[in-house]
C-alpha positions in Angstrom: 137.4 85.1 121.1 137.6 86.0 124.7 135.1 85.3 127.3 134.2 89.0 127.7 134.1 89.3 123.9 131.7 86.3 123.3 129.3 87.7 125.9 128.9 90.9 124.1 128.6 89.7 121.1 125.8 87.2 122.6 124.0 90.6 124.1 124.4 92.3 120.4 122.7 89.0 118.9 119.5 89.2 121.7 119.2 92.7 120.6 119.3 92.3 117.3 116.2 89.4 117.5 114.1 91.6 119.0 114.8 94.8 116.5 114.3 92.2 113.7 111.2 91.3 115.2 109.9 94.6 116.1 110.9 95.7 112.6 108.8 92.3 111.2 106.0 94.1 112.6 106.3 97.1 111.0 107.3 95.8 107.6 104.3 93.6 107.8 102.2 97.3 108.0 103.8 98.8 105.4 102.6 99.0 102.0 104.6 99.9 98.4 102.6 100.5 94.9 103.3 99.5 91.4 102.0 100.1 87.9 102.2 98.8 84.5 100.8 99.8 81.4 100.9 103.5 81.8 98.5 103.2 85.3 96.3 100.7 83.3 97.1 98.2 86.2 97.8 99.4 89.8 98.6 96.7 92.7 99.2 97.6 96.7 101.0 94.8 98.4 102.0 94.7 102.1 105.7 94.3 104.0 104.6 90.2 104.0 104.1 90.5 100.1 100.3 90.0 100.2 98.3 91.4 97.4 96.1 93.6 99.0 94.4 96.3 96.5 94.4 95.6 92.4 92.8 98.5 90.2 92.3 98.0 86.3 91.3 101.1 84.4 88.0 100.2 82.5 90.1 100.6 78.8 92.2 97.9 79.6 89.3 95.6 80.2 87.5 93.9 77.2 87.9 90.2 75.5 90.3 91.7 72.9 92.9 93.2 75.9 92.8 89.8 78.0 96.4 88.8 77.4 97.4 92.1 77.9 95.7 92.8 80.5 97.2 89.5 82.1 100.7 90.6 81.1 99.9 93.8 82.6 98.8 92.8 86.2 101.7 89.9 86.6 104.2 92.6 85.5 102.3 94.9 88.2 102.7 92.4 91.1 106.1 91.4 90.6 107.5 94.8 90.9 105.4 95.1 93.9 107.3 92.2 95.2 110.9 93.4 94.2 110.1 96.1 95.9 108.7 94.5 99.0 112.2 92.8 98.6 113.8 96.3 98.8 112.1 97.7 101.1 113.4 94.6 103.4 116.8 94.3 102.5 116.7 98.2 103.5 115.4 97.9 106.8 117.9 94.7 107.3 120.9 97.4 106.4 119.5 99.4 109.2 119.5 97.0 111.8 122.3 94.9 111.0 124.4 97.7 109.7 126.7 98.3 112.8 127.0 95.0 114.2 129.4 93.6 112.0 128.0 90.5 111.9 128.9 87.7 110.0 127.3 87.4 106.2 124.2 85.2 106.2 123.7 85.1 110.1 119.7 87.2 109.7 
């Protein structure tokens, strides 16, 4: 690789760390919503997969529903997750899309 070619690829990489970064930010913002059991359990997690809101409908509550009910809500925040996972690995497209840069370098 040339000189010439080396640099611009060198200016494409600075760019590139401050997009990710800048797009870090706004992932961390962003929310995405899942359900299981028909809407019985409803999770909100954030771009930095935090839990932030969990809502149980009052008929899945009860001593007789607790496995369930646990069943229910992991099933609820691990789809949240995946698609906290999606949502990233979307945004990375986006960025890294053009740059045709080597697999595994972000």
């Amino acid at each position: 690789m040339s000189n010439g070619g080396m640099a611009k690829m060198m200016k494409q990489l600075q760019k590139a760390q401050a997009e990710m970064s800048r797009m870090q930010e706004e992932i961390a913002q962003k929310t995405v919503e899942s359900s299981s059991g028909g809407g019985a359990v409803r999770v909100t997690a954030n771009g930095q997969k935090q839990l932030i809101s969990l809502q149980i409908e009052p008929e899945a509550l009860g001593e007789d529903n607790k496995e369930m009910l646990e069943d229910m809500i992991i099933a609820a925040v691990n789809e949240a997750f995946n698609r906290v996972d999606e949502m990233v690995a979307s945004e990375m497209q986006k960025l890294t899309g053009g740059l045709n840069l080597p697999p595994g370098m972000f």
